[in-house]
C-alpha positions in Angstrom: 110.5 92.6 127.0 112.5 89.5 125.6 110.9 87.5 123.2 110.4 84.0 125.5 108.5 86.3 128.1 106.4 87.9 125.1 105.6 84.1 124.0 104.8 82.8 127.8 102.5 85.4 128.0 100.9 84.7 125.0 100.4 81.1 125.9 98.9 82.3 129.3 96.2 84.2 127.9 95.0 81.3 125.0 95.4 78.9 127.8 92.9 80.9 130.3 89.6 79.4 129.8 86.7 82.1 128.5 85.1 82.4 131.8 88.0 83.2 133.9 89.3 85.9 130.9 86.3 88.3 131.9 85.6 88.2 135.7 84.2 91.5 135.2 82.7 93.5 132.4 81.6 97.2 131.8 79.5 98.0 128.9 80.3 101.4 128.1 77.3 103.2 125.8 78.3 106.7 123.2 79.8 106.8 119.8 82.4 105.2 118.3 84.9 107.8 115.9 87.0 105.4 114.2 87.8 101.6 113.9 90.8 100.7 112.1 92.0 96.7 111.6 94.7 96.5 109.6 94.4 98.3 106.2 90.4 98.1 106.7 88.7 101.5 108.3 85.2 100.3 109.8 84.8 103.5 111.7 81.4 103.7 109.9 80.5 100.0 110.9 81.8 100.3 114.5 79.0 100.1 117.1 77.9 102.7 119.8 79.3 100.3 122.7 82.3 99.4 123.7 83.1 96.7 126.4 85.7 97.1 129.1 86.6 94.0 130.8 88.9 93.1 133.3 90.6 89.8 134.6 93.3 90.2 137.6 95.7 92.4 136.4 94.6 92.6 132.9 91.9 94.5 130.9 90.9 94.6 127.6 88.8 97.0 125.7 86.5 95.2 122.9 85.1 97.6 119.6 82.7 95.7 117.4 81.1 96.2 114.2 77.2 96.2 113.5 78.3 92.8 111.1 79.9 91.0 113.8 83.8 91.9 113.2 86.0 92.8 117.0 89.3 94.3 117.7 90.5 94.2 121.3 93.2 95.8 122.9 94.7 93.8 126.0 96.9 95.1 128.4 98.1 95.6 132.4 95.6 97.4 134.6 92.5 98.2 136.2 89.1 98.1 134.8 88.2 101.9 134.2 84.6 102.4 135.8 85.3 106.2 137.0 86.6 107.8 133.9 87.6 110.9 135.8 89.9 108.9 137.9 91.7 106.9 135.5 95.5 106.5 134.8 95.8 108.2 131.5 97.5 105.7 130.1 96.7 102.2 129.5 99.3 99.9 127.8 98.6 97.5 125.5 100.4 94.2 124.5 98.2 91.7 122.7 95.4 92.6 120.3 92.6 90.0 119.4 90.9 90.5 115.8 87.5 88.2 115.5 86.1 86.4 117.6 88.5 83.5 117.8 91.0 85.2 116.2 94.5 84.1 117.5 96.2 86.7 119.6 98.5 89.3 118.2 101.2 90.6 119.8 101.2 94.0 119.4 102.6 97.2 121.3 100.6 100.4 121.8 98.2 102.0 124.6 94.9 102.9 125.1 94.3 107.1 126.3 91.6 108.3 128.6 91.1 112.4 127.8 90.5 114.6 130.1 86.7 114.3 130.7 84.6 117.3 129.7 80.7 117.7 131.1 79.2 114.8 129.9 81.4 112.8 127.7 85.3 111.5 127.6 87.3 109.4 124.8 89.2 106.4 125.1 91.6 105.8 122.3 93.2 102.8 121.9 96.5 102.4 119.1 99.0 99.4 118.6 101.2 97.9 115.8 102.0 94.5 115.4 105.5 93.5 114.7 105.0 93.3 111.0 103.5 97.1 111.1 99.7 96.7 111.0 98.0 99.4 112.5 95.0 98.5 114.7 93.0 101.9 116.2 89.9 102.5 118.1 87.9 105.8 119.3 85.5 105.8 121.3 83.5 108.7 123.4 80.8 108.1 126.1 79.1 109.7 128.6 81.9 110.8 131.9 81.0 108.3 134.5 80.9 109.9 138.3 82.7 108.6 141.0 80.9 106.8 143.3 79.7 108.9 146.0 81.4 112.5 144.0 78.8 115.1 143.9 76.8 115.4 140.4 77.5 117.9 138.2 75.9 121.4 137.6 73.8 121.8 135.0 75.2 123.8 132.2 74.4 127.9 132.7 
């Protein structure tokens, strides 16, 4: 990607207005594993939800910390409500640290495992052009498909 498309599509997302950024949101509930911004490691400050929201062709994925800090990752694709039926890869382009932190541009992807019973991970990595490392774990509880049959108990 050249560097005048990177910059247009920078200026497209600070010039979209908050409301139309997050036409729909999923608030996903488990435990987040780690939280790295930078050279700071909050994975013990990162809360137990993590927001998935989604705006035309673009979603983001939002970690917080229990004193207010974010990281989210920003990329191309659908909002992931039926973990079992995701892509397994979602890239990412733009990170967003605070919240009105300027957008970063920053190249990376967020990874859906392969669910086991009851839970799946999404983990999210990226570096900036200058080399900062931005990283966020997260597992929750696998979501079924709408209409899919539930799941056995385990034996």
């Amino acid at each position: 990607m050249t560097n005048s498309l990177r910059l247009a599509l920078l200026c497209a997302l600070v010039s979209l207005p908050s409301a139309a950024r997050a036409q729909a949101a999923l608030r996903l509930e488990g435990t987040c594993e780690k939280l790295v911004i930078g050279t700071q490691d909050l994975s013990k400050a990162c809360s137990n939800v993590l927001t998935n929201a989604v705006s035309r062709n673009r979603t983001s994925f939002d970690f917080t910390t229990a004193d207010g800090q974010t990281l989210s990752f920003s990329g191309n694709g659908a909002q992931q409500e039926a973990t079992e039926e995701t892509d397994p890869l979602q890239p990412i382009n733009v990170v967003t640290t605070g919240k009105d932190g300027a957008p970063i541009l920053a190249i990376g992807a967020c990874r859906f495992s392969t669910p086991e019973p009851g839970r799946t991970a999404i983990t999210c990595e990226a570096s900036a052009a200058d080399g900062r490392p931005f990283a966020g774990t997260f597992v929750t509880a696998a979501k079924a498909a709408a209409g899919a049959p539930a799941a056995a108990p385990p034996r």
